[in-house]
Backbone as JSON, one array per atom type, in Angstrom:
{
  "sequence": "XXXXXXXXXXXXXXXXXXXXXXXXXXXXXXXXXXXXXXXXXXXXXXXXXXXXXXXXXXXXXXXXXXXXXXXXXXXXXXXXXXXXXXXXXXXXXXXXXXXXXXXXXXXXXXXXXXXXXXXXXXXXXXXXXXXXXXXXXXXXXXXXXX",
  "N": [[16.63, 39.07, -3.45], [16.18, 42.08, -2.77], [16.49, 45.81, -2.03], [13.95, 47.17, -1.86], [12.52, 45.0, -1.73], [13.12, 44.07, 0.72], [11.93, 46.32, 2.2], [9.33, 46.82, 1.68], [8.53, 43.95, 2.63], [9.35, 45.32, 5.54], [7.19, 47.08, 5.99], [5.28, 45.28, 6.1], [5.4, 43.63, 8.15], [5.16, 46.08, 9.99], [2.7, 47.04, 9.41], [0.02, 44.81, 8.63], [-2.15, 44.96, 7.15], [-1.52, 46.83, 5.15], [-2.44, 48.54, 2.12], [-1.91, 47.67, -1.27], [-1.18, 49.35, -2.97], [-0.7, 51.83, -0.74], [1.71, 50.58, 0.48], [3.17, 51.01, -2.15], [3.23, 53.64, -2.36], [5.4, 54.3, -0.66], [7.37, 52.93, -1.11], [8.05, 53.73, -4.38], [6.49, 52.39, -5.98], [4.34, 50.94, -8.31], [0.77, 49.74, -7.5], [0.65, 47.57, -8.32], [2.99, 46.54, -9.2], [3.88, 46.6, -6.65], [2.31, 44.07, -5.68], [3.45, 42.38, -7.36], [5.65, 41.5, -6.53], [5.45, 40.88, -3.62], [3.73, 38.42, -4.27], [5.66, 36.8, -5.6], [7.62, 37.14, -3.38], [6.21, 35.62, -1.71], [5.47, 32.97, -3.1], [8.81, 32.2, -2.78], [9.08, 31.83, -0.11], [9.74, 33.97, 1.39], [8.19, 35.27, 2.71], [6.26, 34.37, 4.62], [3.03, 34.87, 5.67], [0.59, 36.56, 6.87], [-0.21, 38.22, 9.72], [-2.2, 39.08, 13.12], [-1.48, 40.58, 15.95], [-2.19, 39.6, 19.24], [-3.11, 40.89, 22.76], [-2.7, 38.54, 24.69], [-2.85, 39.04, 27.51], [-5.32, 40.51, 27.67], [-7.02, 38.69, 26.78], [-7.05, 36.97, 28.83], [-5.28, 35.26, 29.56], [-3.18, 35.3, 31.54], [-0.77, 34.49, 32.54], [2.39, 33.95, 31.66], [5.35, 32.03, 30.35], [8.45, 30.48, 30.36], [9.44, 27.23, 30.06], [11.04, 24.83, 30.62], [12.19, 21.49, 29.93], [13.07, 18.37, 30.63], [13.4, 15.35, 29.55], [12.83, 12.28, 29.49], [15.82, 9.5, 28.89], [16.61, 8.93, 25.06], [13.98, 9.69, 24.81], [12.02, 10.36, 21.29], [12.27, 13.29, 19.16], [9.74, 13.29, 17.89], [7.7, 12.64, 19.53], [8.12, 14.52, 21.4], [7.27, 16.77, 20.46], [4.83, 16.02, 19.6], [3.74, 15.57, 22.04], [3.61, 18.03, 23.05], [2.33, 19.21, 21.46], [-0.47, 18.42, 21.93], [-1.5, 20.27, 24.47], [-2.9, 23.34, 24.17], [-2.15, 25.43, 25.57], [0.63, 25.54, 25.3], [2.44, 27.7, 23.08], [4.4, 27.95, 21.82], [7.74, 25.97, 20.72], [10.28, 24.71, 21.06], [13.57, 22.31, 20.38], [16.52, 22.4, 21.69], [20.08, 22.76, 22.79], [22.21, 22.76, 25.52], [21.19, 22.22, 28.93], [18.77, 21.52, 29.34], [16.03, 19.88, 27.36], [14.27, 20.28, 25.64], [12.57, 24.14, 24.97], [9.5, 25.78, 26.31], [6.8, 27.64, 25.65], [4.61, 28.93, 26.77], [1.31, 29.86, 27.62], [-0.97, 30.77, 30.52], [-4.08, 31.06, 32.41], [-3.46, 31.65, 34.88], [-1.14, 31.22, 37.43], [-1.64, 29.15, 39.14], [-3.18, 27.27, 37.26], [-0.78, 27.19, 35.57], [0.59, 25.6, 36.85], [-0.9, 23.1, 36.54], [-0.57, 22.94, 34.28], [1.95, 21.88, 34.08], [2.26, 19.61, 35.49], [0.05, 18.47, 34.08], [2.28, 17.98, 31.98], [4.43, 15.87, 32.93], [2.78, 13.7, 33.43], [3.1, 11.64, 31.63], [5.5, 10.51, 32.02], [7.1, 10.72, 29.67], [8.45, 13.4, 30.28], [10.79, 14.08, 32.6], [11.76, 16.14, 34.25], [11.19, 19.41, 35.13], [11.96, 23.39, 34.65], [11.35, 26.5, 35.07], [10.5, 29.8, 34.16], [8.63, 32.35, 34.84], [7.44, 34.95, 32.94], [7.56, 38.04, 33.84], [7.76, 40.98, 32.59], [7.48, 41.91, 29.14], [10.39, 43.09, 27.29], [11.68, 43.59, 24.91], [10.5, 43.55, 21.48], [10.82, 42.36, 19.02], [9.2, 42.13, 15.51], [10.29, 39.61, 12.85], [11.85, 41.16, 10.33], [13.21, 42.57, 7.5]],
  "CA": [[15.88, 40.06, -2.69], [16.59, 43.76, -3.14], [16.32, 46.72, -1.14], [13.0, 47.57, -2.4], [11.23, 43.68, -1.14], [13.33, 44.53, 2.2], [11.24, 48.02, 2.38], [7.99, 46.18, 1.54], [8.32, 43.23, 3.9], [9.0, 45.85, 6.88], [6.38, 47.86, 5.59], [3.81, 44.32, 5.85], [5.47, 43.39, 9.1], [4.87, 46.73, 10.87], [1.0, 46.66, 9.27], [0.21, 43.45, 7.46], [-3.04, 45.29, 6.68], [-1.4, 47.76, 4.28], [-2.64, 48.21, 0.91], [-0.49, 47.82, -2.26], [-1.23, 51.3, -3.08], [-0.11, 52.56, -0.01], [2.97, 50.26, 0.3], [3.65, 51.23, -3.49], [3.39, 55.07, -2.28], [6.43, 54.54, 0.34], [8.81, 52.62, -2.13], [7.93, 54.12, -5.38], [6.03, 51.55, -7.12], [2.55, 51.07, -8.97], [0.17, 48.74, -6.54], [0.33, 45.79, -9.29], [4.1, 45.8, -9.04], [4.35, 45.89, -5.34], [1.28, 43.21, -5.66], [4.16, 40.98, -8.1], [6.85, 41.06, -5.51], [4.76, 40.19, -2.69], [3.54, 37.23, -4.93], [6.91, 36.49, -6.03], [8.2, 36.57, -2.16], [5.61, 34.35, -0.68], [6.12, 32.28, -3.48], [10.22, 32.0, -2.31], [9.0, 31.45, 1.37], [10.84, 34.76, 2.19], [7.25, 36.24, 3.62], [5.13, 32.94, 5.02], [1.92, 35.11, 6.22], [0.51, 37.75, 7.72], [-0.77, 37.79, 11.49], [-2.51, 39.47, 13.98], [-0.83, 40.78, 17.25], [-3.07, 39.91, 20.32], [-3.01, 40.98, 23.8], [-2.82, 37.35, 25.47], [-3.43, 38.81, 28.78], [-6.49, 41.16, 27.65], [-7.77, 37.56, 26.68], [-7.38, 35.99, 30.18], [-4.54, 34.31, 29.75], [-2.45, 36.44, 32.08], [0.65, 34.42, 32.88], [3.1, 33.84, 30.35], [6.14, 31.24, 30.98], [9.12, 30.08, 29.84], [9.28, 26.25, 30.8], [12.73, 23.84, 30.72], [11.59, 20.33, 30.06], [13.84, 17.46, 30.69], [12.95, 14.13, 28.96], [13.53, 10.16, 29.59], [16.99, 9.14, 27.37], [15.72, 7.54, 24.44], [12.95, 10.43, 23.82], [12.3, 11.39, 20.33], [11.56, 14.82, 18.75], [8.38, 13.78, 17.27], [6.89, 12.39, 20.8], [7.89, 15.81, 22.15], [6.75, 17.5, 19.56], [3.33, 15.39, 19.65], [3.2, 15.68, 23.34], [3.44, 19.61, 23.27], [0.87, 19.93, 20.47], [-1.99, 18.18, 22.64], [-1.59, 21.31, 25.19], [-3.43, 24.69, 23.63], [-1.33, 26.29, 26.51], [1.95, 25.72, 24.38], [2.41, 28.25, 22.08], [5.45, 27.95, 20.86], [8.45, 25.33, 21.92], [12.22, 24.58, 20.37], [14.38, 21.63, 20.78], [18.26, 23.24, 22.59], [20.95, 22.5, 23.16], [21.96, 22.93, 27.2], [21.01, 20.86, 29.74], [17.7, 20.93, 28.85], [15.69, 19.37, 25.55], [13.47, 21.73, 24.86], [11.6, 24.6, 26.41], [8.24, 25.84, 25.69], [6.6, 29.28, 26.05], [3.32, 29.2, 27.59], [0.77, 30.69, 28.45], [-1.95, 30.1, 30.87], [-4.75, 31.89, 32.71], [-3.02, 32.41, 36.13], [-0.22, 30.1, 38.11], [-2.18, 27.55, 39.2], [-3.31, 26.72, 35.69], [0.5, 26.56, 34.33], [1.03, 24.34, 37.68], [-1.69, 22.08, 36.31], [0.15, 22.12, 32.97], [3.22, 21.19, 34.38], [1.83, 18.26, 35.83], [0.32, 17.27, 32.97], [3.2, 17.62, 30.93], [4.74, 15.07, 33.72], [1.73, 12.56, 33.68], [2.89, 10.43, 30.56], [6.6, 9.92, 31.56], [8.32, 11.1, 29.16], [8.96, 14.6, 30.92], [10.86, 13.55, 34.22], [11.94, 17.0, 35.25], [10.49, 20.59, 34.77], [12.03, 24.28, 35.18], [9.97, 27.28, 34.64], [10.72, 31.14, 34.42], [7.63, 33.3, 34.4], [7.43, 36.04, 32.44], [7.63, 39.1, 34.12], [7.42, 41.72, 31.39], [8.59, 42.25, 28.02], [11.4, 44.37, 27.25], [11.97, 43.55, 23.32], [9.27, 42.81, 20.71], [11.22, 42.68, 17.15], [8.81, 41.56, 14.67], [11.36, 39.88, 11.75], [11.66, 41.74, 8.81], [14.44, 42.99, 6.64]],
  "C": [[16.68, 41.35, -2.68], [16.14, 44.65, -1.72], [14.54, 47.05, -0.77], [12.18, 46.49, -1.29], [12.1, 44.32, 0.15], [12.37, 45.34, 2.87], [9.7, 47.63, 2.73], [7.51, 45.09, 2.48], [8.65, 43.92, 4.87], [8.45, 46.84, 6.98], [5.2, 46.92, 6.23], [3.91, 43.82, 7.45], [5.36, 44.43, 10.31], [3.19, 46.79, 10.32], [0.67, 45.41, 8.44], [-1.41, 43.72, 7.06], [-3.02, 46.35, 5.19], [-1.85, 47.51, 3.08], [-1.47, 48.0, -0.32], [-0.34, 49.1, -2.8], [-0.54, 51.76, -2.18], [1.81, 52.02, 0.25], [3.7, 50.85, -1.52], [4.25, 52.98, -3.32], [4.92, 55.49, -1.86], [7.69, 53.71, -0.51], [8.61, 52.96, -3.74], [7.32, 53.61, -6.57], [4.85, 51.73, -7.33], [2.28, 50.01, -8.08], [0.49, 47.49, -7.72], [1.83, 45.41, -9.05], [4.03, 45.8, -7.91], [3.61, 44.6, -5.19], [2.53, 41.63, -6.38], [4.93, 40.99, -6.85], [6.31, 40.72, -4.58], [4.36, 39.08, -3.33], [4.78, 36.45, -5.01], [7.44, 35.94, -4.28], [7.64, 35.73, -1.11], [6.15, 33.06, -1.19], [7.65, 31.24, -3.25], [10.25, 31.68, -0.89], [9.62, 32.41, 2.17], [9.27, 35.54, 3.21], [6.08, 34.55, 3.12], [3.66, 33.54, 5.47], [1.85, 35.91, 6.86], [-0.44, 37.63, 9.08], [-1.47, 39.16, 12.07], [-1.68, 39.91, 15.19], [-1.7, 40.57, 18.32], [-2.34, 39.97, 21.51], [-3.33, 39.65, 24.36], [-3.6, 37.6, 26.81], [-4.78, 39.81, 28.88], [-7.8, 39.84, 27.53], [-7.82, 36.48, 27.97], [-6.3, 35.27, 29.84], [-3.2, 35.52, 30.39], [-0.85, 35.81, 33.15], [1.39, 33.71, 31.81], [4.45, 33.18, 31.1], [6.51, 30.66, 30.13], [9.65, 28.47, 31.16], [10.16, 25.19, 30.49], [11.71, 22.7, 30.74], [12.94, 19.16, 29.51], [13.41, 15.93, 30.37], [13.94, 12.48, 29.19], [14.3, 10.03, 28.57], [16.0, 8.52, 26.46], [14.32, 8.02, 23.98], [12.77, 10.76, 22.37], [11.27, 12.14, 19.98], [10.22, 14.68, 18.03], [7.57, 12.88, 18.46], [7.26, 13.75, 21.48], [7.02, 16.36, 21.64], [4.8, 17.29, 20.01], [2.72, 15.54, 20.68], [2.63, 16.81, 23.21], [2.15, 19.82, 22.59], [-0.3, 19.89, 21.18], [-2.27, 19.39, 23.34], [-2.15, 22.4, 24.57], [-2.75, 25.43, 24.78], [0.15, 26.94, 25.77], [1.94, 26.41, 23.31], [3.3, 28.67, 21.34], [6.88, 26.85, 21.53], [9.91, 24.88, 21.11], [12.59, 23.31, 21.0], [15.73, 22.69, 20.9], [19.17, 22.48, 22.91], [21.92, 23.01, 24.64], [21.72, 21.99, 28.07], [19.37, 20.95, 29.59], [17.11, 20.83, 27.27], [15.33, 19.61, 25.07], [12.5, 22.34, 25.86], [10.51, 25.08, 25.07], [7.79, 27.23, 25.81], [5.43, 29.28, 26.25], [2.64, 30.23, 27.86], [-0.47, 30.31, 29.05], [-2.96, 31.06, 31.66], [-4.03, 32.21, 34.17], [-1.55, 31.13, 36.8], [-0.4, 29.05, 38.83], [-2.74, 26.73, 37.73], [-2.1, 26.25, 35.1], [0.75, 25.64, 35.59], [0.65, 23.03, 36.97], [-0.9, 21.59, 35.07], [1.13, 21.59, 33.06], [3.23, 20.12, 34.63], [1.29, 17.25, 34.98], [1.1, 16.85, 31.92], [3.84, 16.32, 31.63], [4.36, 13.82, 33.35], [2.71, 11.19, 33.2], [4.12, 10.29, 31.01], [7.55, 10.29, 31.02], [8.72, 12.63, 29.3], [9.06, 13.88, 32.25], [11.74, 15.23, 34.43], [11.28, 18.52, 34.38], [11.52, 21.99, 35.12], [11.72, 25.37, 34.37], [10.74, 28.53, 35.04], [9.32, 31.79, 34.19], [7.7, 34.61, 34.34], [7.48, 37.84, 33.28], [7.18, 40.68, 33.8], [8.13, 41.64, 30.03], [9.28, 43.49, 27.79], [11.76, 44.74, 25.87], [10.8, 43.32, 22.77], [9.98, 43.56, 19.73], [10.6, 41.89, 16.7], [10.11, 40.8, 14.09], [10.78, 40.34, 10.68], [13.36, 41.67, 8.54], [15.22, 43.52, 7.27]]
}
């Protein structure tokens, strides 16, 4: 990877609508070659897809939460994993290292809703303790790029 794909992937990650023409304009290339290196770097897994940005809380989901989840010894990572997925609340979640096993990042329509999820993360057992930060505001938002 060169300077050039650097330029181009934080060209796609500040619009991932851009054309190859126009990305071609801003690093000096013809649209067909910026068109190969974008081929080339999906190809390599260095650029996995291009996304959308939504407003979560323009969509009603207006509390956002970072949620500590403590698991029965003897859990494993693909019953967390499996647990978390059932939830459409969970929208993103890590195994850590810390005193807890993995947290989650939530989001839900208000604070009785992420209560409810808390509880049902509980239900089955294998979450025996919970701790929760809610979001506040954001202060960072770095896409990654180059």
């Amino acid at each position: 990877m060169d300077a050039t794909d650097r330029k181009i992937l934080a060209l796609l990650v500040e619009d991932g609508r851009r054309t190859y023409d126009e990305i071609g304009r801003s690093v000096a290339l013809s649209a067909p070659s910026v068109k190969r290196r974008v081929d080339r770097l999906r190809a390599q897994g260095a650029l996995r897809g291009f996304t959308a940005i939504v407003d979560h809380a323009a969509l009603g989901a207006g509390t956002e939460a970072l949620v500590e989840l403590f698991y029965a010894p003897g859990t494993l990572l693909d019953r967390v994993a499996d647990s978390l997925r059932r939830h459409p609340e969970v929208v993103e979640a890590w195994s850590v290292t810390g005193d807890a096993d993995a947290i989650a990042r939530v989001r839900t329509q208000d604070n009785a809703q992420l209560e409810r999820l808390i509880m049902d993360l509980q239900r089955d057992g294998l979450v025996v303790r919970t701790r929760s930060q809610i979001v506040m505001s954001q202060l960072v938002m770095r896409p990654a790029a180059g």
